[in-house]
C-alpha positions as CSV (number, residue, x, y, z in Angstrom):
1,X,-26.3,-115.5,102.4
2,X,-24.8,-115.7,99.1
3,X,-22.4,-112.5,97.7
4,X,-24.5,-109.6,96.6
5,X,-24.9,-108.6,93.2
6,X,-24.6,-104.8,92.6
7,X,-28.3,-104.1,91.1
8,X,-26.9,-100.3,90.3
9,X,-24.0,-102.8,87.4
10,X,-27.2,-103.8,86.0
11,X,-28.8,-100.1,85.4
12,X,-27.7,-97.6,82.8
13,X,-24.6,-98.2,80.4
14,X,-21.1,-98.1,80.1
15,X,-18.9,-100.7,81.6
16,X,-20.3,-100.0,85.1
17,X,-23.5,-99.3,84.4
18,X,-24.6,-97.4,86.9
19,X,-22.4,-98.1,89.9
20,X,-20.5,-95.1,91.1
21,X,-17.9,-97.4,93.1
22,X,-16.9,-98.6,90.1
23,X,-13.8,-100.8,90.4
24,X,-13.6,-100.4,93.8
25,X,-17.6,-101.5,94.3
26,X,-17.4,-104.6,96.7
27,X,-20.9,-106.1,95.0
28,X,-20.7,-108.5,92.5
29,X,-20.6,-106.5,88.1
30,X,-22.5,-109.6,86.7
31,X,-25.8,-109.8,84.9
32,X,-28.4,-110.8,87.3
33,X,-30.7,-111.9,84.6
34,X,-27.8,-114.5,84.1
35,X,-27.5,-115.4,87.6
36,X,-31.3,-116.7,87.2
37,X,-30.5,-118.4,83.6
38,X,-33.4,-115.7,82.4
39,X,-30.5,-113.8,79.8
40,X,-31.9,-113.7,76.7
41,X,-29.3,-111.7,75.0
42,X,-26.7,-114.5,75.3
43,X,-22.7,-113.7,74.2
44,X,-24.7,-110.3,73.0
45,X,-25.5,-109.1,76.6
46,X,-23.2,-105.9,77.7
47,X,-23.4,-107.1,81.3
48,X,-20.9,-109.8,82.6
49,X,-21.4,-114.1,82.4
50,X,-18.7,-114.7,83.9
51,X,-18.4,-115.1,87.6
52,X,-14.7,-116.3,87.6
53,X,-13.3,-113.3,85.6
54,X,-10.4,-111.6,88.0
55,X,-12.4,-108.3,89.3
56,X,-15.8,-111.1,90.7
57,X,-13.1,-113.7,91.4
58,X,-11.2,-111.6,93.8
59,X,-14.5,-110.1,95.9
60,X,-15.4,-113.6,96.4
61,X,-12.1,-115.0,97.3
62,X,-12.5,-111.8,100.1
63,X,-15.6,-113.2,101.3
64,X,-13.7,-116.2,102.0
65,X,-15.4,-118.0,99.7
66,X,-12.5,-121.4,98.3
67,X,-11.6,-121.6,94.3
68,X,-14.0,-124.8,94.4
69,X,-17.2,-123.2,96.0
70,X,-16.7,-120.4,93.1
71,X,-16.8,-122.5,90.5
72,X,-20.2,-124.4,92.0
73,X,-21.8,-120.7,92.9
74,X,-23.7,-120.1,89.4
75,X,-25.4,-123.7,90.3
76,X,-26.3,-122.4,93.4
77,X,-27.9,-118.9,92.3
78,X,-29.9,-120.7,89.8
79,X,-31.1,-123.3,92.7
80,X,-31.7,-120.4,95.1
81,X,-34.2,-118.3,92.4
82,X,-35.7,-121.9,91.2
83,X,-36.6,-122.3,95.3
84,X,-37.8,-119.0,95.6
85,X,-40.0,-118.3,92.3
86,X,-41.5,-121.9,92.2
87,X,-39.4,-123.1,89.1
88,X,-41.6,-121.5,86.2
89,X,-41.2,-121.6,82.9
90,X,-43.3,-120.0,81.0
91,X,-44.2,-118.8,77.7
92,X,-42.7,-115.1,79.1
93,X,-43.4,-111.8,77.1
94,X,-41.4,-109.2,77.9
95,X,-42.1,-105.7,78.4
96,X,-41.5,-102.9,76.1
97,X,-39.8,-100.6,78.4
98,X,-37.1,-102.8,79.0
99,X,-36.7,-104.5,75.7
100,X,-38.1,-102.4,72.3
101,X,-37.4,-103.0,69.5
102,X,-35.5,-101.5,66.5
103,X,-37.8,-100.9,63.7
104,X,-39.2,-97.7,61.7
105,X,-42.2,-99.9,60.8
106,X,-44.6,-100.4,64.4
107,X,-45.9,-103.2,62.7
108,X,-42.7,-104.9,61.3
109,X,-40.8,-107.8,62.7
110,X,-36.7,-108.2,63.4
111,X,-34.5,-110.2,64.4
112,X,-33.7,-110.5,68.2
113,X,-30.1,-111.1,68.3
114,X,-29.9,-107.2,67.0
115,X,-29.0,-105.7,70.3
116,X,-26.8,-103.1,69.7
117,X,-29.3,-100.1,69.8
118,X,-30.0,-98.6,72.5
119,X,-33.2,-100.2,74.0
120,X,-35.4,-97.3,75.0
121,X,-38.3,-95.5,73.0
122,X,-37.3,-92.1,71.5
123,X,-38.7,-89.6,73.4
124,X,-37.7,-86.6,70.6
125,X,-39.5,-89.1,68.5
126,X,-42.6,-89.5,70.9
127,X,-43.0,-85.8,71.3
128,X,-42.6,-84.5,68.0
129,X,-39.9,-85.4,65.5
130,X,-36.0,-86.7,65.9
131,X,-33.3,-84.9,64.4
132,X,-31.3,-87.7,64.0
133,X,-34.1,-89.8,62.3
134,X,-32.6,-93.1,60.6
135,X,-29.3,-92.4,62.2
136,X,-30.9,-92.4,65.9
137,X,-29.7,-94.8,68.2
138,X,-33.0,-95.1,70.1
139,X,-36.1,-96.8,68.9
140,X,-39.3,-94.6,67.4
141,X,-42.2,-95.9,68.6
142,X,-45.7,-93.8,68.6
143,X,-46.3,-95.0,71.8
144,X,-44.1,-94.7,75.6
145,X,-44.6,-98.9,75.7
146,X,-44.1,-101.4,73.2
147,X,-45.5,-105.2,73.3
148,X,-44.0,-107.6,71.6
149,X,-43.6,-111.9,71.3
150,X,-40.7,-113.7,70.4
151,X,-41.3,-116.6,67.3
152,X,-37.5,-118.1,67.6
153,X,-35.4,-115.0,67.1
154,X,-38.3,-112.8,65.4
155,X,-39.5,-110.0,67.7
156,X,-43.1,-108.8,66.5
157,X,-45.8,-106.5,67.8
158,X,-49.2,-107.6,69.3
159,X,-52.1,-105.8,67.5
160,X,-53.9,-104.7,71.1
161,X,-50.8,-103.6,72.7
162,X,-52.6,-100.5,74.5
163,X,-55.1,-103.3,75.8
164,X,-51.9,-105.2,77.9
165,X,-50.4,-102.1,79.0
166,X,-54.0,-101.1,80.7
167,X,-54.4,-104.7,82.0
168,X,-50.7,-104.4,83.0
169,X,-50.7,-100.8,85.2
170,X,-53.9,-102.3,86.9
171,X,-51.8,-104.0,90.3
172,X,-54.9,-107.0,90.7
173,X,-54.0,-108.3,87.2
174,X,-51.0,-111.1,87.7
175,X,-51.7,-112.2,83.5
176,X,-53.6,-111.4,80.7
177,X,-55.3,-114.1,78.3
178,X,-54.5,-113.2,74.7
179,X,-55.8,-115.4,72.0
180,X,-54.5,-114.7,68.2
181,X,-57.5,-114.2,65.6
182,X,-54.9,-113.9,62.7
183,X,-53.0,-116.8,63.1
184,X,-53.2,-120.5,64.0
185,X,-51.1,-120.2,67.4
186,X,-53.1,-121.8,70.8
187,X,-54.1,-119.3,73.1
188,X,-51.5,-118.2,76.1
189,X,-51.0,-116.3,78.9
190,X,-48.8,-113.4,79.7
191,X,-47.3,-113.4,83.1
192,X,-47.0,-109.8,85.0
193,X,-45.0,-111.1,87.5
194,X,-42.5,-112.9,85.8
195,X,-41.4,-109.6,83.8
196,X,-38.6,-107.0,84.8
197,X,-38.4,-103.6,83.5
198,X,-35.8,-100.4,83.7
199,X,-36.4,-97.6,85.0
200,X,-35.2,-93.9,83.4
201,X,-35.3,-91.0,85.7
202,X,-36.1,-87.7,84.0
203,X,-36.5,-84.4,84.7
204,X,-39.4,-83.2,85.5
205,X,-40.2,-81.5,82.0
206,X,-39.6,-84.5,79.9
207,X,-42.8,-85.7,79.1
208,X,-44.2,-88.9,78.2
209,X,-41.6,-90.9,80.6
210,X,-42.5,-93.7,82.5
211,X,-44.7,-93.1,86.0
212,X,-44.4,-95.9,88.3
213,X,-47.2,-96.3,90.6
214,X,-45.9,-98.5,94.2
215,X,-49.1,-100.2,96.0
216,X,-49.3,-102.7,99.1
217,X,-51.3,-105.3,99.8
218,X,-54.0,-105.3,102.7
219,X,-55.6,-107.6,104.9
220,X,-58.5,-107.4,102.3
221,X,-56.0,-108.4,99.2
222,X,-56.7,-105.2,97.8
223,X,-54.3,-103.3,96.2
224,X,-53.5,-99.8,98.0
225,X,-51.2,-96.8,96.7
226,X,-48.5,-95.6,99.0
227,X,-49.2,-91.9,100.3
228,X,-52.7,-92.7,99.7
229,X,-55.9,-92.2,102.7
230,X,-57.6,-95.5,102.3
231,X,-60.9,-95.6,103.5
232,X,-59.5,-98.3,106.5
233,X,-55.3,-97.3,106.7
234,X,-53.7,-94.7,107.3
235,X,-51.7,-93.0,104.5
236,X,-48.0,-94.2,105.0
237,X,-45.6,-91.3,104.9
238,X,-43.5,-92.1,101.9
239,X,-45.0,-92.0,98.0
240,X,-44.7,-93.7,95.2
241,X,-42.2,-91.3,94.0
242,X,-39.8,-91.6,97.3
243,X,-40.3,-95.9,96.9
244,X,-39.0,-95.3,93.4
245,X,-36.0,-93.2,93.9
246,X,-34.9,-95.3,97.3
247,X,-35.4,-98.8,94.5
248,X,-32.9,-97.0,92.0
249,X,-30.5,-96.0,94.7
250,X,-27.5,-97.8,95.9
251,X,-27.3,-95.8,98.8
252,X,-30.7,-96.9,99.9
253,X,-30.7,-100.8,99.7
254,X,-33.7,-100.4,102.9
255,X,-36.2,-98.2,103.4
256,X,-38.4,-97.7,106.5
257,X,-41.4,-95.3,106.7
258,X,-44.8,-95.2,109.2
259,X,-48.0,-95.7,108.5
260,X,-50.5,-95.0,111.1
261,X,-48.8,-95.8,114.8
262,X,-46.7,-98.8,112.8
263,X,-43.0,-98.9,111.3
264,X,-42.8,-100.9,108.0
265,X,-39.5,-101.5,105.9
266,X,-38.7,-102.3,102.4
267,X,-35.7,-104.7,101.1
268,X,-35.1,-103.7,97.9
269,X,-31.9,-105.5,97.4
270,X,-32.8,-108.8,98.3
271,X,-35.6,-108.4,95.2
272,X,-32.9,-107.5,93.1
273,X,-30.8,-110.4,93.7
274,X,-33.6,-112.8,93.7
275,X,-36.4,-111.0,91.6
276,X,-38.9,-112.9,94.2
277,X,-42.0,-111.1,95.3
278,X,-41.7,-107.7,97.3
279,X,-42.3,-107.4,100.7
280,X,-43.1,-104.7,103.5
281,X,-42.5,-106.4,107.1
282,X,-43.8,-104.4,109.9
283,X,-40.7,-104.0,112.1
284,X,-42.6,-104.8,115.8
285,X,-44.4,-108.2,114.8
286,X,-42.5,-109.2,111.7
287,X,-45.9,-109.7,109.5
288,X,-44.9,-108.9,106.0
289,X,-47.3,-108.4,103.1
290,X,-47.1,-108.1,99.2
291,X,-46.0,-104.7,97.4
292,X,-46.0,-104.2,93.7
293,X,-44.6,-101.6,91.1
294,X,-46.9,-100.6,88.0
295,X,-46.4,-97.9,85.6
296,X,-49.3,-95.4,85.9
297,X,-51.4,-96.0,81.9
298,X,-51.1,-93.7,79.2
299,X,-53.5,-94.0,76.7
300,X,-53.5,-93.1,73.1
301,X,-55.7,-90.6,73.1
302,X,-53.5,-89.1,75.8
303,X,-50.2,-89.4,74.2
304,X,-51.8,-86.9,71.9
305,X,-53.1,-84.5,73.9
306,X,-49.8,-84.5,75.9
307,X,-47.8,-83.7,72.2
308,X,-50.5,-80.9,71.8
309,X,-49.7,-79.6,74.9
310,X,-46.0,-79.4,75.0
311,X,-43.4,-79.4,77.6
312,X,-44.1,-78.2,81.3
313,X,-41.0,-76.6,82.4
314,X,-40.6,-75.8,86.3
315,X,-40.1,-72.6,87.3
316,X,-39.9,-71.2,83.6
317,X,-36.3,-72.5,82.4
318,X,-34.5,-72.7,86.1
319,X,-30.8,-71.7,85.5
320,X,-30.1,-70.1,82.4
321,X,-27.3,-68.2,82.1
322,X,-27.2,-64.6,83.3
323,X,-25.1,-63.3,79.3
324,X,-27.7,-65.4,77.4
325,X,-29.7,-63.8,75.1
326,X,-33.4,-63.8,77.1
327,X,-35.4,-62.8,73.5
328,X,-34.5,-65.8,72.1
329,X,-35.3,-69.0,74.7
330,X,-37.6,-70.9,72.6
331,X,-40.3,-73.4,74.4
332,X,-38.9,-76.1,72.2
333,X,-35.8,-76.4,70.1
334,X,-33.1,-73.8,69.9
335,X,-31.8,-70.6,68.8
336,X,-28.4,-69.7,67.5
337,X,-26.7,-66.8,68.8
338,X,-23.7,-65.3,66.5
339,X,-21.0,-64.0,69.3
340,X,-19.5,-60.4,68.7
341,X,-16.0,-61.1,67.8
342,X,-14.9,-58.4,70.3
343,X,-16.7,-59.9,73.3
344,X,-15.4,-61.8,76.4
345,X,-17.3,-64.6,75.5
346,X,-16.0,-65.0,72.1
347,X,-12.7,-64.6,72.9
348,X,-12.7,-67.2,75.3
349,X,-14.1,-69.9,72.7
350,X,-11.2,-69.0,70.2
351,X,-8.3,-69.4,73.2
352,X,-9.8,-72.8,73.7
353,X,-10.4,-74.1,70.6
354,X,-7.2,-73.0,69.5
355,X,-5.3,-74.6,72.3
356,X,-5.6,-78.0,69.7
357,X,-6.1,-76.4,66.4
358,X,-4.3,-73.2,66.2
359,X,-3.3,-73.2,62.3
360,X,-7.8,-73.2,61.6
361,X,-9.4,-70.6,60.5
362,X,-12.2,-69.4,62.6
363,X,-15.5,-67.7,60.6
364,X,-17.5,-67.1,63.2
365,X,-18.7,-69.0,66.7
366,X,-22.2,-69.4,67.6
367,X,-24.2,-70.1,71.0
368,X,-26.4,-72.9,71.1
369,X,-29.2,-71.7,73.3
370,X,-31.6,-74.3,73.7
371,X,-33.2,-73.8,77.3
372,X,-34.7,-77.6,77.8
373,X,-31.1,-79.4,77.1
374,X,-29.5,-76.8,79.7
375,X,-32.0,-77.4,81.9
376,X,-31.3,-81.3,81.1
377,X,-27.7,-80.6,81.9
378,X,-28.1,-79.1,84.9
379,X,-30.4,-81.8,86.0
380,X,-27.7,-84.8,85.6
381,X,-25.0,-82.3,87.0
382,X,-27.2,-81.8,90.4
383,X,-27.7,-85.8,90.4
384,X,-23.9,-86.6,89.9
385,X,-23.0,-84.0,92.7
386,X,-25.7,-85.8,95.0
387,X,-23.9,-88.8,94.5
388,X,-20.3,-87.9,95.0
389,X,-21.0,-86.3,98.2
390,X,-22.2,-82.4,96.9
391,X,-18.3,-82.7,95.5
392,X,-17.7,-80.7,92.1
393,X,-18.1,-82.6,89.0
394,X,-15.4,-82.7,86.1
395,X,-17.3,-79.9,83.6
396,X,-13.8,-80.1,80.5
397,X,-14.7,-77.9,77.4
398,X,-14.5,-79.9,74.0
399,X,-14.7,-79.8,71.1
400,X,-16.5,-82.4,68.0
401,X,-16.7,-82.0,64.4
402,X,-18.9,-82.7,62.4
403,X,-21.0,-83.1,59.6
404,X,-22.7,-79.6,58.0
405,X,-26.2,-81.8,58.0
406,X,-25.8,-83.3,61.2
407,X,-25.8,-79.3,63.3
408,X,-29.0,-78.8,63.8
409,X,-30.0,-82.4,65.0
410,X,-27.3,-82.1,67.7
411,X,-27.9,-78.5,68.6
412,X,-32.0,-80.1,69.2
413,X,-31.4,-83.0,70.9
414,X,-27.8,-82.9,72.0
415,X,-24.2,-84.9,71.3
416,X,-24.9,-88.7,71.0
417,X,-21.7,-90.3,72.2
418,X,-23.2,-93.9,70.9
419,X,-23.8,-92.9,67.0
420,X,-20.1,-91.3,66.9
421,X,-17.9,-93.9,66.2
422,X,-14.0,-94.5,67.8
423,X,-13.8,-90.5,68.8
424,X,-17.3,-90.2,70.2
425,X,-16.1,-91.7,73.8
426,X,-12.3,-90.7,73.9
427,X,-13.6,-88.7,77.3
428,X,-15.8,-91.0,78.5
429,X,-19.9,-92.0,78.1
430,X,-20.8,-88.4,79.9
431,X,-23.5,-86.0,79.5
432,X,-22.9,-83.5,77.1
């Protein structure tokens, strides 16, 4: 078997990405995209191209692989995915969800060597309006998706975008036929199977995030959804939620479940590595058949009845603090509370703040009460602790100036650590 690569490097950002091992992960941190020679972003890409760097060089020097087979092992990932996937090439459109783009126009084109956004729609944007408008990292799109094709480095929208993301969600559909009216291009083919796309866990509150939708294959070669009665199986006993969180955690490379009197498992790592087709194998005769991942289709029309109808919060704002001011917890936004110079509360702000910048003169010190980002916060906080063993996470007070105009965007939608410059990561790429 050839050394794994650690498909949690090649989720979320920083210089790990996702990987809580960090350093000490014994997986491969390179791109797995460039593993395949599928990496469009080039000497722009934030993951890793280089398999002899010292941190990959060293893990495979442990697995006892020789200086020479090292320098031969990119040849022989690119071999191994050409064997498995058939050797396509293909005019390949890729998905909005794991590849937006940057423009304040829907209709406009760009450039696609401009990477250095972050690549996912705007969800502040989607809902209602972004405080940090121009300045937002984050692309603002009226839709969740985005469709686009490439014309040499041009990015640019297709006009019936909402009709590929329907034909897309459906799990029979493997490509869609799109023919241009407007311009003198040949018709092509999209390939559904050929694309990848990222996946953003959210609380449960955020809406308009992606749903993904897991379905297997029968002996019929239709298409059924996991945790589903079908009219001739048994419901299996995991869902499509459970198959999504096991696929996005590194603790959970395999997954086995039941369905009826039979035991099935799931290999999610060996799809990561090789992006082949998805398999369940029955674990008593070894049959295997096809599974599939769509995100469930949101219309329009729905879209705007979802904006209409606001945030859903569970259990009505779980975990706000007991001294918070319960008159003024607003649905949506915030409220600021001006602190009584006498009180506890205050006092502690002014013996922290001061700790750095004693010789300022303090007018008055607000709270930011805005129940959805605390309930945000407390939602990555339960995650981290999940993932470090229930241990406690770091929680350091700190402090961040700023710009008069730029208060009440942050005090909406929260610190952005990528549109602050130098400072903005001096204690890391955390959730603030």
């Amino acid at each position: 078997l050839l050394p794994k690569v650690c498909f949690r490097y090649n989720k979320g950002d920083g210089l790990h990405g996702s990987c809580s091992f960090k350093t000490s992960c014994t997986k491969l941190h390179v791109c797995q995209y460039f593993l395949r020679g599928q990496c469009r972003y080039g000497s722009s890409c934030k993951r890793s191209h280089d398999l002899l760097n010292p941190e990959c060089f060293e893990k495979l020097e442990r697995q006892g692989l020789s200086s020479d087979i090292i320098e031969k092992l990119l040849s022989t990932y690119r071999n191994m995915y050409d064997i498995k996937n058939g050797n396509r090439n293909m005019y390949d459109i890729e998905d909005a969800k794991s590849r937006p783009c940057k423009d304040k126009n829907p209709s406009s084109r760009r450039d696609s060597s401009a990477t250095n956004h972050d690549e996912r729609i705007c969800l502040h944007y989607l809902y209602r309006s972004c405080g940090f408008k121009e300045k937002c990292n984050r692309t603002h799109f009226h839709l969740p998706y985005r469709w686009q094709f490439s014309e040499g480095n041009i990015w640019s929208d297709f006009m019936n975008m909402e009709e590929i993301e329907k034909a897309y969600c459906d799990p029979k559909n493997v490509r869609f036929e799109y023919a241009f009216t407007e311009r003198t291009f040949f018709p092509f083919s999209i390939c559904f199977q050929n694309m990848g796309s990222s996946s953003v866990t959210k609380p449960p509150h955020f809406i308009l995030t992606t749903e993904w939708i897991w379905y297997w294959k029968d002996e019929y070669d239709m298409w059924q959804e996991y945790g589903k009665q079908g009219g001739l199986h048994a419901a299996a006993t995991v869902s499509s939620e459970d198959l999504e969180k096991a696929y996005l955690t590194e603790s959970s490379p395999k997954l086995t479940f039941k369905s009826g009197r039979h035991e099935y498992e799931i290999n999610f790592v060996f799809f990561c590595l090789f992006f082949c087709a998805m398999m369940q194998q029955n674990l008593r005769y070894r049959t295997e058949r096809k599974i599939c991942r769509r995100p469930k289709f949101v219309s329009q029309a729905e879209v705007e009845k979802t904006r209409n109808r606001g945030i859903k919060h569970t259990e009505k704002f779980k975990g706000i603090p007991a001294h918070w001011d319960k008159s003024a917890l607003p649905e949506v936004g915030f409220k600021l509370i001006e602190l009584d110079c006498s009180s506890e509360e205050y006092e502690k702000v002014k013996v922290d703040f001061q700790c750095t910048m004693a010789k300022a003169t303090i007018k008055r010190i607000c709270r930011v009460q805005n129940p959805s980002l605390w309930e945000l916060y407390q939602w990555y906080k339960d995650l981290m602790q999940k993932s470090n063993g229930r241990k406690a996470v770091d929680e350091p007070f700190l402090f961040h100036g700023t710009s008069k105009k730029d208060i009440d965007a942050i005090c909406q939608q929260n610190f952005d650590w990528r549109i602050c410059g130098l400072h903005g990561t001096v204690y890391g790429k955390g959730f603030f």
